[in-house]
N, C-alpha and C positions, 0 to 999 in steps of 0.2 A: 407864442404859438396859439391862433385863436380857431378854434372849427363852429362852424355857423351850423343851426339845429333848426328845424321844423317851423320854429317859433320869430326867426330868424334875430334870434341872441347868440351873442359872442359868451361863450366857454372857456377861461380862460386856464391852462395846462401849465402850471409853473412845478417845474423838475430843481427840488430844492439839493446843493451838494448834502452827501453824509459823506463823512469821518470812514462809515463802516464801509465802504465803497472800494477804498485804498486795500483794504485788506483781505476782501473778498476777490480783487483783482490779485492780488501777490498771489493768495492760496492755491485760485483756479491756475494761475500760471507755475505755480510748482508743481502741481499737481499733474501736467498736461505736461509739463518737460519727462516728469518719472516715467510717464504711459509712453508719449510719443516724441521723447527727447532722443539723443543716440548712446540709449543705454543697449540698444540692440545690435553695435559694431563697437564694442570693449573688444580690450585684446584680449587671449586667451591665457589663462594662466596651464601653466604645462610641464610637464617633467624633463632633467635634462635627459635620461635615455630616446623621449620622444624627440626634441632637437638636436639630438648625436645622429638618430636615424635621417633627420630630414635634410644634417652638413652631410651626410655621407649619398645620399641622392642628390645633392647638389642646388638644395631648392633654398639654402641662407645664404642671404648677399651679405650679413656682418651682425654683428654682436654689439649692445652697447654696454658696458657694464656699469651699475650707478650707484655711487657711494659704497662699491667692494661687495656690496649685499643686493642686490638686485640686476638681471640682466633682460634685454629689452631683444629681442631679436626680430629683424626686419630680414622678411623673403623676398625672394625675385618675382620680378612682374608673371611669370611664365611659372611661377608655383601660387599664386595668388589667383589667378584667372583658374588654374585647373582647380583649388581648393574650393572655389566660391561657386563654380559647375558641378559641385559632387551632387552626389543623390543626400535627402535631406536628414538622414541617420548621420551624417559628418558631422562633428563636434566642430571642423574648423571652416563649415560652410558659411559664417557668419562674422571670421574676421575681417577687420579694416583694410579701405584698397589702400589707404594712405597711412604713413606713421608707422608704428611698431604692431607685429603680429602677434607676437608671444609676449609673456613673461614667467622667469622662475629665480629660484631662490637660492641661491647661493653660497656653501659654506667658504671657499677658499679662493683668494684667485689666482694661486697655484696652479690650488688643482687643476682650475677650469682651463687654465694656459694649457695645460698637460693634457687634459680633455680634445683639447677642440683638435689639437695638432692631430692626433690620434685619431679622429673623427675625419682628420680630413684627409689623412693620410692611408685610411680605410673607405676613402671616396670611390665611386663607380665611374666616376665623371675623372677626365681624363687632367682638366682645370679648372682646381676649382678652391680658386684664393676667398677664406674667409676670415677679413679684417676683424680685431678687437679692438674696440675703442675703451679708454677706462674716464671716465666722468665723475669730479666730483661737484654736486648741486645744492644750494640752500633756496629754503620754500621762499617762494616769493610771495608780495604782498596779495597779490590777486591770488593766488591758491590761497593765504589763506583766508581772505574773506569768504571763500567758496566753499571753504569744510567749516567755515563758524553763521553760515549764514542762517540753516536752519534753526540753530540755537537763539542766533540773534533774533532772528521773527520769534521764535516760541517765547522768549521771553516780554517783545514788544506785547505778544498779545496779552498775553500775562497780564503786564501790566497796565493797559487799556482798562482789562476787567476788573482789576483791582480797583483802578478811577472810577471807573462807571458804579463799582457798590461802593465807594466815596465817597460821591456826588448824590445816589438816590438813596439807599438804606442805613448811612451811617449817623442817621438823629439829625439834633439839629444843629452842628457844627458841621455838616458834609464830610465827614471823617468818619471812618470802619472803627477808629478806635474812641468814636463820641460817641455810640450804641446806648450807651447809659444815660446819652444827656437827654432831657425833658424836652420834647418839640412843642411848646405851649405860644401862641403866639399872642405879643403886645398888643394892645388898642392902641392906636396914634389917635388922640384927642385933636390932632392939627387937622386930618383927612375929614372935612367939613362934610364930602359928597355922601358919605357910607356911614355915616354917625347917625345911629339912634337915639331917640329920648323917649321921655316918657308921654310927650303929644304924640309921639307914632302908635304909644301903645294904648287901645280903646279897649274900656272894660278892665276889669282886675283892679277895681279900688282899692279894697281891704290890702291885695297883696303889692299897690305900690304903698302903698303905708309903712308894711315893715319893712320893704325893702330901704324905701326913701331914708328910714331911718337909719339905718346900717351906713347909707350915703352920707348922711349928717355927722355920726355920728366922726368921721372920716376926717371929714370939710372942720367941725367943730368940736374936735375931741375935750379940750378943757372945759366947754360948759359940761359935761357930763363927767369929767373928773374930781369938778368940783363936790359935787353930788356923792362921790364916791362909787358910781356905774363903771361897772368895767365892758369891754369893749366885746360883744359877740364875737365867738372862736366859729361858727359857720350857723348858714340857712340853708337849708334843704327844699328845694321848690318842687312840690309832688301833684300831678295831675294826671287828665288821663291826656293821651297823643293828641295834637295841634292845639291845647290850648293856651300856647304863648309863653312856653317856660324858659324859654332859649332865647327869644325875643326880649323879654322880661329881664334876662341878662346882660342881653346888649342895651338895655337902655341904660343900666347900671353903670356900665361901661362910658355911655354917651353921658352920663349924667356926673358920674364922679372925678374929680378933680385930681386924682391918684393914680398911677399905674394900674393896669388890669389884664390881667395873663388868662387866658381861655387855654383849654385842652377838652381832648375827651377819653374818656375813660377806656375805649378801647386802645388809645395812644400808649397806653401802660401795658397792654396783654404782648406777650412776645412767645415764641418756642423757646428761646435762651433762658435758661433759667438763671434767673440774679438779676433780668434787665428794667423787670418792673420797678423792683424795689427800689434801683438806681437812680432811674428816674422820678419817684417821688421823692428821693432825697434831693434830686436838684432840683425837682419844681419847687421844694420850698427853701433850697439856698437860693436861688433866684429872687422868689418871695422875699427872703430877709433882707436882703441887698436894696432891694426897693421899697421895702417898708416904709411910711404904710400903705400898703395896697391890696387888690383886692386879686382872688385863685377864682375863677371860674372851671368845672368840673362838669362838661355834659352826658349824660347817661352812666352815671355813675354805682349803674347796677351791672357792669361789666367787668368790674373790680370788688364791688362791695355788697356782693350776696355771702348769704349766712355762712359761716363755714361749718363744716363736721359733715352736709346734708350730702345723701350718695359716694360717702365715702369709699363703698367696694369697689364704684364703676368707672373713680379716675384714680389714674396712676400718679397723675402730674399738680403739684402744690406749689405753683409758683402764682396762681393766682390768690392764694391764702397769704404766701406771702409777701404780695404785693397791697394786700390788704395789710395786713399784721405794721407795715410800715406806713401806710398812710394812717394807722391809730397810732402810730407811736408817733408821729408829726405833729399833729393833732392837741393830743393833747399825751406831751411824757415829757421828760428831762428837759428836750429843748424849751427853748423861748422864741416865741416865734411873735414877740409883740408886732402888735398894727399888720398883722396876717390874719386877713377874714377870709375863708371858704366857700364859695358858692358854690352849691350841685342841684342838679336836675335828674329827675325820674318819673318814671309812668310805674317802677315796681317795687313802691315801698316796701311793701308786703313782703318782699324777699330779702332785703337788707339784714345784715349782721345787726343785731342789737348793740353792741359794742360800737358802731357807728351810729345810731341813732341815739344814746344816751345824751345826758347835760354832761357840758363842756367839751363836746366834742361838736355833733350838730346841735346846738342848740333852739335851733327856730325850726320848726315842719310849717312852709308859707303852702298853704293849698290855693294850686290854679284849678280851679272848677270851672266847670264848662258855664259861659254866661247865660245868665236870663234876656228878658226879651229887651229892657231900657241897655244892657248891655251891646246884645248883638243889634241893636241899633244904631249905638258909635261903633261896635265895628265897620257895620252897612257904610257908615258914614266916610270911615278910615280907607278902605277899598274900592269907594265910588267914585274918589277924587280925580282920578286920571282915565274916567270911563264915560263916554259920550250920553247922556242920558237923553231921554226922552222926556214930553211935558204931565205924565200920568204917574212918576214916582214916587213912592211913596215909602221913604224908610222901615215907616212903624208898621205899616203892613206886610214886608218884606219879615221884619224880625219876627211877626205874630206867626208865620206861615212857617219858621226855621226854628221849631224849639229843639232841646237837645243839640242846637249844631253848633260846631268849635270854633275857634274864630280860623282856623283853615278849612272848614268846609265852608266858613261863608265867604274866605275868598276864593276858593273853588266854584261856588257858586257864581260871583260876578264875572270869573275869567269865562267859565262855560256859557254866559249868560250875554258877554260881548262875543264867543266864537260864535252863538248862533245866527245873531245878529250880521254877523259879516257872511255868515253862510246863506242866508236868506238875501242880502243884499240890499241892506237896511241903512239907513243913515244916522239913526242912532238902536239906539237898548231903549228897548219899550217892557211893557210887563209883562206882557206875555211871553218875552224870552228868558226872565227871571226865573216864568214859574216850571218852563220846559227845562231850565237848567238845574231846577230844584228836583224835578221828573227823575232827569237822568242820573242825576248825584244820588238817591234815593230807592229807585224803583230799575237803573239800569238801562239799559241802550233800546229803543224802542224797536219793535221790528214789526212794521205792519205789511212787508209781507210772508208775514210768517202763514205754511199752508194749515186750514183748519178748511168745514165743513160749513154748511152752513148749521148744520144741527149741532156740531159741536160749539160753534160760535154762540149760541142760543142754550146751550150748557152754562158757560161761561157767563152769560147775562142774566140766568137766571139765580146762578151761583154770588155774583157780586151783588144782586138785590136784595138777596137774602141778606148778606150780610150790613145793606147799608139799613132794612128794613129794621133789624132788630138794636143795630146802633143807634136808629133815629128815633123811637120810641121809647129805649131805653135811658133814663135819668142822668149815672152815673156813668155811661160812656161819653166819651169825647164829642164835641160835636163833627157831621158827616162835611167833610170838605166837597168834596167829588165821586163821582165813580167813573170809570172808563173798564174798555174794553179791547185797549190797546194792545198788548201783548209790551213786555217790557223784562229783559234777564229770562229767570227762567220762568215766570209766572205769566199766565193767560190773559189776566185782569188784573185790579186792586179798587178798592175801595179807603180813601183818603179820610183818615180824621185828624183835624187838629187841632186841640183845645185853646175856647175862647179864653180861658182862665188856668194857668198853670197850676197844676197842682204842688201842694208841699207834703199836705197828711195824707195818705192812700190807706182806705179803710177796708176791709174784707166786702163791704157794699158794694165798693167801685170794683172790686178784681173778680167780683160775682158776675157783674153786669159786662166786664170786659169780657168774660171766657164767653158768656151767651153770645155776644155779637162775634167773635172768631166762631164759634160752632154755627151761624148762622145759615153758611154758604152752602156748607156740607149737609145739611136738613130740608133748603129750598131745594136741592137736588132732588132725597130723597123723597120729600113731598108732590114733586110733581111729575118724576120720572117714575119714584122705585126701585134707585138704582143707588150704590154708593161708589161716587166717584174719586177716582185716585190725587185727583189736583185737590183734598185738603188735606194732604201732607204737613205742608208748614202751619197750614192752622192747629193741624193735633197736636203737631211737637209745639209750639209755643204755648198751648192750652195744659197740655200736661208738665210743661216746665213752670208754668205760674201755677198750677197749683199743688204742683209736690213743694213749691216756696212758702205757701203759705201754710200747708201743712208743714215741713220740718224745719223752717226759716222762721217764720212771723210768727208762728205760735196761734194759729186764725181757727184750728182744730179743738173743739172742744174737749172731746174724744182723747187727743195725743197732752192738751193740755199744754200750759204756756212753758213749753218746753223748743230751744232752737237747736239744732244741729252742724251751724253754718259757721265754718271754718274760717276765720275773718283773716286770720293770719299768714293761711297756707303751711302752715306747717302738718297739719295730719300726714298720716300714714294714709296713701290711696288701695292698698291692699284690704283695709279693715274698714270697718265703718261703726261708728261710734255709740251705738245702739246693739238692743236682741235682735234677736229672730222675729220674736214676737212681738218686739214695737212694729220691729220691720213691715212687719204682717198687717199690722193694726194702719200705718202709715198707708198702704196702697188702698186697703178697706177704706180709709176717707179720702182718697184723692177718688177716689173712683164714685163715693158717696156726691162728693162736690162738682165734680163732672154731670154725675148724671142729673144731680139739678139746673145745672144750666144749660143741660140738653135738652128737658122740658119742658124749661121756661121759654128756650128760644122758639123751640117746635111749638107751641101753643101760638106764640107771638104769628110766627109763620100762615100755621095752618086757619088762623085768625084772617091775615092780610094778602091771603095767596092771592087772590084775583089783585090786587095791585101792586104785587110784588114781579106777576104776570106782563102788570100796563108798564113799570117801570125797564122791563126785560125790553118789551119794544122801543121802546123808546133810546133805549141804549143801543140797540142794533142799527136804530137811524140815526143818531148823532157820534155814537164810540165812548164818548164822554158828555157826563150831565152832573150838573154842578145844584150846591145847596137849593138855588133858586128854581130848579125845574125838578127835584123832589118835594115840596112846599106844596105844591099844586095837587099833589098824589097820595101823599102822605099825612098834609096837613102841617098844622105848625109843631114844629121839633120838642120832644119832651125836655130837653136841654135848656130852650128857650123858654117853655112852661117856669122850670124850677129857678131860673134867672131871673124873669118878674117876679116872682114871688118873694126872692129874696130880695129884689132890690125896692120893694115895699116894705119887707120889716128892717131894710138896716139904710138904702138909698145910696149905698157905697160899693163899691169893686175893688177888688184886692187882687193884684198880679205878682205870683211867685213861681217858683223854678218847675220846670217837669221833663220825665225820661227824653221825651222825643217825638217826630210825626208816627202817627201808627198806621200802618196799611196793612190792611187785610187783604191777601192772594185769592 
C-alpha cells in the first residue's frame, strides 16, 4: 500500500502480523460476549412454591427433570408474552421466549410427583395437564470445552509470558532458569568486516606496547616460560572518556589468536540477589574451558568500587558481593591458568584497592589524551573516508585541537563533513573544520540572538580586553581569534591556542593566565564604569585556579608547600582537612593573588585603551578578527618576542602535552 506525499515519493506502509494480535482478538471477543452476549435471557432460578403457584394459574406447559436433582420448567406461550409485558420491577420480565424459563432444585422425585399432582389438582384452570418428563444426561464434549475454556486461554497466556521472559531476560541461554549464566560475547576472528587491529588504532604507542605484549605473551607463551615470567592475571586501561580504551580492546581482540569474551560490568549488576556473583562464576568457567584466552571487562567501576564507603545509605550488598567474587576468581584457590583479564575505566580513583593490588590487576596501562604528533594520526585515522579539499592540512588541524580525545576529534571531522553538506559544498574545506572545532567547543552559534547595538559594543569591548592583555602578556597562550558571534551561553570568546604545548606550568604562567581572564571585566570597567554581569565564567574559572594554586600546588608562600588535594577521593566532604585559621589564611592569599592580576591587567588596559577601542570597531565590522588583523593594532605578540629569543639561545622547538583550547567568554 503506497501513498504519494508532496514531494511526490512513494511511502511504503507494511503492516507486519504479531503473535500478540491472536490474543488481543480472543480477549476483546470474551470480553464483549460477557457485556453483550445472552447473558441477559438466562433462565431464572426460582423456588418450587413460586412454580406450584404458576401450575395452579395454569401458565406450565411441563417439567423436565434432569439427572433426579434439577428441574427445568418450560411456560406457555400466553404466560411468556404476559411475563415479558410486565412493568420492569418483574423478576421474570427477562426470561427466554425459547427453551427453559425456570430452574430449581430438587430434593426428591417423590415428592415433586406428589407435588405437581397437588398443584395441579389445586388448578383454577379447568384443563390443565402438566407433563413430567425424567432425563437422565452426561456432559458433552462441547460443554465441556465451554466451562474449561477460560482456564485454557489463562493458562495459554501464562504461558506466552513465561516464553517471552525466556527469550529476552533469562541470560544468555534464553532460559528464566540461566539468569545466572554470564552474557559475555565471543570475538569471531573469521568476521573479516568488524575486526579491529591495531592500524585502526592512531596514537597510544606506550599503551600498544603493553598491551601487544600480553598478545605475545599468548601467541608465544614458552619463550617467556623459559625465562621463568609467568603469565599477567589482568591490565587495567584507565583514562579519561573517548580516549580509545574500548577500541584499544578490540584490537586485542582483532590482534590475538585466542578466544576473547567481552562483557560489561553493568552485565553483572542485577535486583536478584546472588545473580551477580553467578555470573562471574561462569564468565570464568567459560574462561577456563577456552583457555588460554583473553576476559574483556568494560566499565568496570560498576562492580568494582571501594566497598565499606556510604554504608548507612544502601541497604543492598549484592554489588560487594558481586565484587568479593570476582577477587576470589582472580586471584584465590582456583586456577584459572592462560586466563588474562582486561578492564576499562575513566574511575580509577574509586576502585576497591583489593582490585587493584599485584596479582590481581597487575598492569595500570594509562590511555591519555594524545599530543599534537598523535592527534594527527588520529586526523589521519578519521579522514580516510571524508571527501577533502586541496588546502588540508593535518598538522595544523592537530596544533588547533589540543586537549581533544581521539572522539572529539572524530566528532570533529563528522561535524566538519555535515557542514560541508549543509552549505552545499563538494568537498570539506578548512574552514568547515574550524567551524566544526567552533561548535564542538564554544557551542551552537546564534547570530540572531537579539542584543542592542550598545550591548553589542559591550561585548566587543569586553573580548579586547581580554585579547589585549593575552597578547601582551608573555606566559599566556598565544591569541587565535576573537569574535563576537554569540555561541551556547556566551556573547563572545576570545580564542587561544598554544604554539608550543606546555608540560611544566609555573605559578608565572597561572599569574599571567588569571590577568588575561580578568581582562574583559576591566576593559568594561574602564571605559563604561560599570561592572558587568557576563564575567561570571571568568571569575569562577579565576578563582578556581587560584584557590589550586594556593591549597593544590603549594605556589603560596604564606600557606607554604603545603597540598590539600585529595587524589584518591576518599576524604570526607563534610570536614575539610585543615583549621579555621589556615582556612582564613587560604582566602587572604587567594584574594592577595587576585588582586595582583587585577592590577596588572588594569594598568595593561588603561595603558592600551585607545586601541583596545580601534580593536572594538573593528570587531563590530567584521564579528571575527583573527591573529593577523590584531598585529597591525597591537604590534608584534609578546609570545612571539619570547619565541625568537629563545630560539636564538638554543635554535630548537620542543612540542609536549597541554590542558586544552582556552576561550575566554
Amino acid at each position: 500500500m503506497a501513498k504519494k506525499t508532496g514531494n511526490n515519493k512513494n511511502i511504503n506502509l507494511r503492516f507486519r502480523f504479531n503473535f500478540m494480535w491472536i490474543w488481543a482478538i480472543i480477549i476483546i471477543s470474551i470480553i464483549g460476549y460477557s457485556f453483550f452476549g445472552g447473558g441477559s435471557k438466562e433462565p431464572v432460578v426460582a423456588e418450587w412454591n413460586t412454580v406450584a403457584e404458576m401450575i395452579r394459574k395454569g401458565e406450565v406447559e411441563r417439567i423436565k427433570v434432569i439427572n433426579k436433582n434439577t428441574a427445568e420448567v418450560y411456560l406457555t406461550d400466553q404466560a411468556i408474552e404476559q411475563y415479558q409485558s410486565a412493568e420492569d420491577g418483574n423478576r421474570f420480565k427477562n426470561i427466554p421466549e425459547h427453551g427453559k424459563q425456570l430452574t430449581f432444585t430438587i430434593g426428591s422425585v417423590d415428592i415433586l410427583d406428589r407435588d405437581v399432582k397437588q398443584a395441579v389438582a389445586e388448578s383454577e384452570m379447568e384443563s390443565n395437564p402438566v407433563s413430567l418428563e425424567y432425563i437422565n444426561e452426561s456432559h458433552s464434549w462441547s460443554d465441556m470445552i465451554i466451562n474449561f475454556l477460560p482456564w485454557l486461554l489463562l493458562i495459554g497466556i501464562w504461558f506466552f509470558f513465561i516464553r517471552g521472559m525466556m527469550r529476552g531476560g533469562g541470560g544468555a541461554g534464553g532460559n528464566i532458569m540461566n539468569v545466572g549464566k554470564a552474557r559475555a560475547q565471543e570475538f569471531n576472528k573469521e568476521d573479516k568486516d568488524k575486526r579491529v587491529t591495531f592500524k585502526d588504532v592512531a596514537g597510544l604507542e606506550e599503551a600498544k606496547v603493553e598491551i601487544m605484549e600480553i598478545v605475545d605473551f599468548l601467541r608465544k607463551a614458552d619463550k617467556y616460560r623459559e625465562l621463568g615470567a609467568k603469565i599477567p592475571k589482568g591490565a587495567l586501561l584507565v583514562g579519561p572518556p573517548g580516549t580509545g580504551k574500548t577500541l584499544l580492546a578490540k584490537a586485542v581482540a582483532g590482534e590475538a589468536n585466542v578466544p576473547f569474551l567481552s562483557i560489561s560490568g553493568s552485565d553483572f549488576v542485577e535486583m536478584f540477589v546472588g545473580v551477580g556473583a553467578s555470573r562471574v562464576r561462569d564468565l570464568f568457567e567459560q574462561a577456563k574451558q577456552k583457555a588460554p584466552c583473553i576476559v574483556f571487562i568494560d566499565e568496570i567501576d560498576a562492580i568494582g568500587r571501594a566497598r565499606g564507603k556510604n554504608a548507612g545509605f544502601s541497604g543492598n550488598d549484592e554489588r560487594e558481593n558481586t565484587l568479593n567474587q570476582m577477587l576470589t576468581e582472580m586471584d584465590g584457590f582456583q586456577t584459572n591458568a592462560g586466563v588474562i583479564v582486561l578492564a576499562a575505566t575513566n574511575r580509577a580513583d574509586i576502585l576497591d584497592k583489593a582490585l587493584m593490588r599485584a596479582g590481581r590487576f597487575d598492569r595500570q596501562i594509562e590511555v591519555g589524551l594524545p599530543d599534537v604528533k598523535e592527534r594527527e594520526d588520529i586526523f589521519n585515522v578519521h579522514l580516510r573516508n571524508i571527501k577533502l579539499g586541496d588546502n588540508i592540512d593535518r598538522k595544523f588541524l592537530a596544533k588547533q585541537t589540543p586537549g581533544f580525545s581521539g572522539a572529539d576529534i572524530a566528532n570533529v571531522c563528522n561535524e566538519a563533513a555535515l557542514i560541508a553538506a549543509r552549505n552545499n559544498k563538494k568537498s570539506v574545506e578548512r574552514d568547515d573544520f574550524m567551524a566544526a572545532i567552533d561548535r564542538i567547543v564554544g557551542g551552537l552559534e546564534k547570530r540572531n540572538k537579539s542584543m542592542t547595538q550598545a550591548e553589542r559594543r559591550a561585548t566587543a569591548i569586553h573580548e579586547a580586553g581580554h585579547a589585549t592583555v593575552m597578547w601582551l602578556l608573555k606566559e599566556c597562550d598565544p591569541v587565535l581569534k576573537v569574535t563576537v558571534i554569540p555561541r551556547g551561553n556566551s556573547l563572545g570568546a576570545t580564542w587561544s591556542v598554544p604554539d608550543e604545548e606546555r608540560v611544566h606550568v609555573t605559578d608565572a604562567v597561572l599569574q599571567d593566565k588569571l590577568a588575561g581572564m580578568l581582562g574583559g571585566r576591566i576593559a568594561e570597567e574602564v571605559n563604561y564604569g560599570t561592572l558587568g554581569a557576563g564575567a561570571l565564567s571568568d571569575l569562577e574559572r579565576a578563582t578556581k585556579m587560584t584557590y589550586a594554586m594556593v591549597a593544590f600546588y603549594g605556589m603560596s608562600k604564606k600557606i607554604g608547600p603545603i597540598s590539600f588535594y585529595d587524589a584518591a577521593g576518599t576524604r570526607d566532604t563534610f570536614t575539610k582537612p585543615y583549621s579555621e585559621q589556615t582556612a582564613v589564611a587560604i582566602d587572604n592569599e587567594v584574594r592577595r593573588i587576585l588582586d595582583e592580576a587585577y592590577t596588572r591587567a588594569r594598568d595593561i588596559i588603561e595603558k592600551h585603551n585607545d586601541k583596545i577601542n580601534q580593536m572594538a570597531d573593528l570587531l563590530l565590522e567584521k564579528e571575527t578578527i583573527y591573529a593577523e588583523d590584531i598585529e597591525p593594532i597591537l604590534g608584534r605578540a609578546a609570545q612571539s618576542q619570547l619565541k625568537s629569543e629563545e630560539n636564538l639561545d638554543n635554535n630548537t622547538q620542543t612540542t609536549s602535552s597541554h590542558q586544552g583550547v582556552t576561550v575566554a567568554d
